[in-house]
C-alpha positions in Angstrom: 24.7 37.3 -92.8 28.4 37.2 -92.1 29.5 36.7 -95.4 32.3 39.1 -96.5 32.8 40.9 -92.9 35.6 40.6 -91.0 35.6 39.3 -87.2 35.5 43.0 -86.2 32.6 43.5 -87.9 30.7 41.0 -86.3 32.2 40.3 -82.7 33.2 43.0 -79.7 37.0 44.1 -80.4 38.5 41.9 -77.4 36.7 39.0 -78.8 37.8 39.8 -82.7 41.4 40.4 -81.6 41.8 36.8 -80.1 40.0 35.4 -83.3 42.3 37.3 -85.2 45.3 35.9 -83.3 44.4 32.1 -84.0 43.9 32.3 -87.3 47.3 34.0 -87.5 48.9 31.5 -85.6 47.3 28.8 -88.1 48.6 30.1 -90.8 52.6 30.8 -89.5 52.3 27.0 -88.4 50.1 25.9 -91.2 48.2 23.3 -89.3 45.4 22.6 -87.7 44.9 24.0 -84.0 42.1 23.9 -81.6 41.6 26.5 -79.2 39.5 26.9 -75.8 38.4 30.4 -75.0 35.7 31.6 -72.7 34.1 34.9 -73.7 32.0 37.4 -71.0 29.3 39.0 -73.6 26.7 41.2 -72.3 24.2 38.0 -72.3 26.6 35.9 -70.1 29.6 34.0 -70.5 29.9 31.5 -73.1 32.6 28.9 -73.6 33.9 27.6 -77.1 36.5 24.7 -78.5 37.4 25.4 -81.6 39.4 24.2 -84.6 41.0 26.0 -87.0 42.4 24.6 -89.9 44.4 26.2 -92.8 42.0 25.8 -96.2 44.7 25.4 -99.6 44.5 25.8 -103.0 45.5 23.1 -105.4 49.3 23.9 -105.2 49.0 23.6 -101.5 49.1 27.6 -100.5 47.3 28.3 -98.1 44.8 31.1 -99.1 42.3 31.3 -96.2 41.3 29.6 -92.3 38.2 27.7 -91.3 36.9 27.6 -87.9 34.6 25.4 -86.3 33.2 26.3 -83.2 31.5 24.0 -80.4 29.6 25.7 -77.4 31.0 24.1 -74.7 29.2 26.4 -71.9 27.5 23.5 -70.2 29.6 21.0 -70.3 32.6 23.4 -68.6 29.4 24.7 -65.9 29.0 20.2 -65.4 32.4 19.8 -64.5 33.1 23.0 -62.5 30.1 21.7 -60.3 31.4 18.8 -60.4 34.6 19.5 -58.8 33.1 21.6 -56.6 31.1 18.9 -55.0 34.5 16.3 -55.2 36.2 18.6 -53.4 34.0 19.7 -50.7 32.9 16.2 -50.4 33.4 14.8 -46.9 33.8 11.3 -48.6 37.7 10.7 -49.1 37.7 10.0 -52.5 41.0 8.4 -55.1 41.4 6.7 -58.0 43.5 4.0 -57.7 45.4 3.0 -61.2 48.1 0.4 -61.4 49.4 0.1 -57.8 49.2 4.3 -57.8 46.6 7.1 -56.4 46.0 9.1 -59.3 43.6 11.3 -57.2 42.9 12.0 -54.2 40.0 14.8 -53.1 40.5 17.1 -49.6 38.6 14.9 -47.6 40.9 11.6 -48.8 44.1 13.4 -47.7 42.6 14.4 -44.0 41.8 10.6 -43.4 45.3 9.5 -44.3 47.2 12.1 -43.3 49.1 12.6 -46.2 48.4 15.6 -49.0 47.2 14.6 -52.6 50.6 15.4 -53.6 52.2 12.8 -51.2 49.6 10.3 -52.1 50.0 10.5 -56.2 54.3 10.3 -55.2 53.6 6.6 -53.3 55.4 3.8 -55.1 52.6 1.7 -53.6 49.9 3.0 -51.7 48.9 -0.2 -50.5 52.0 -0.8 -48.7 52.0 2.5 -47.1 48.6 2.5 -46.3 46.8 -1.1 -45.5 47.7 -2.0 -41.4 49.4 -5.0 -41.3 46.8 -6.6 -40.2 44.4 -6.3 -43.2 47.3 -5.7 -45.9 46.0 -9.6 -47.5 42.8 -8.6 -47.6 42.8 -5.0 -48.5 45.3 -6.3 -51.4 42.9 -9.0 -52.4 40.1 -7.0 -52.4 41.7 -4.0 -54.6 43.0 -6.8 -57.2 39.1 -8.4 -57.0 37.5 -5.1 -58.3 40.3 -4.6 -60.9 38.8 -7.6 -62.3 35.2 -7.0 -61.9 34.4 -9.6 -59.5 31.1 -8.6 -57.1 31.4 -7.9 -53.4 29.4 -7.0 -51.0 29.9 -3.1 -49.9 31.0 -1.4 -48.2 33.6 -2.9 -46.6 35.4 -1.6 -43.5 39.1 -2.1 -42.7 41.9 -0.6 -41.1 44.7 1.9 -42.5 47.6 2.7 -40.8 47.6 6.9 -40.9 50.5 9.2 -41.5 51.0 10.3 -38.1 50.8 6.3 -36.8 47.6 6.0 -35.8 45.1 2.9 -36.8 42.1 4.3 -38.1 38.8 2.1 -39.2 37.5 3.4 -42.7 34.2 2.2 -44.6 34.6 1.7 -48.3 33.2 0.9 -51.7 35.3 0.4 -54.2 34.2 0.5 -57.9 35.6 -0.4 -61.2 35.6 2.8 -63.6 
């Protein structure tokens, strides 16, 4: 039964105080807010989203908060692994959005040459990228999965790295 007690009287101090502190910050904005925070209890560590909203009375005061919490502890755990296993994957991996890399893993940037940052700033990674020799069918093959058309995989062509060397690569492309 928490009916009646105050955050203090049911959570450690840290956690109280941070409670506290939202539904403070609700009220001086007087709207509703949604908060992340990840907690280290004595059972473990436990992640909540939460959304706090101001609750008024019929002259619209506001005379208390709400908060609905969400345990979000495994789904935070699924992606951390997640990017654990993108990252140390050995696979170069991107997503490739509208003529532009929107991400690039580790492995992605050793097989070009160029860092995820340099990758995302290409105008066109195509251009940069494709050897001239396969720049027609790279192209056609990247505007073929945009549309959902079937292909064999993978497919193996050539890029043209950042230092100037021709390097064969295997791919499969996917629509996502």
């Amino acid at each position: 039964d928490i009916v009646g007690k105050t955050a203090y009287d049911v959570y450690p101090k840290e956690v109280a105080d941070i409670f506290v502190a939202h539904d403070k910050e609700v009220i001086e904005k007087d709207e509703p807010l949604e908060f992340e925070e990840t907690f280290y209890l004595d059972e473990g560590s436990i992640t909540l989203l939460t959304v706090i909203f101001p609750l008024k009375d019929t002259s619209g005061k506001t005379y208390a908060v709400c908060g609905i919490s969400t345990d979000i502890t495994e789904r935070r755990r699924a992606e951390e692994a997640y990017h654990v296993l993108v990252n140390n994957s050995l696979q170069g991996l991107a997503i490739y959005v509208e003529d532009r890399i929107v991400f690039a893993n580790p492995a992605m940037s050793a097989i070009t040459g160029y860092t995820s940052n340099e990758l995302f700033e290409l105008d066109n990674p195509i251009d940069t990228l494709a050897h001239p020799l396969d720049y027609e069918f790279i192209k056609s093959h990247i505007k073929d999965r945009s549309i959902g058309k079937p292909y064999s995989s993978p497919v193996e062509y050539r890029i043209a790295h950042k230092d100037g060397r021709t390097c064969w690569v295997e791919t499969n492309t996917i629509q996502i």
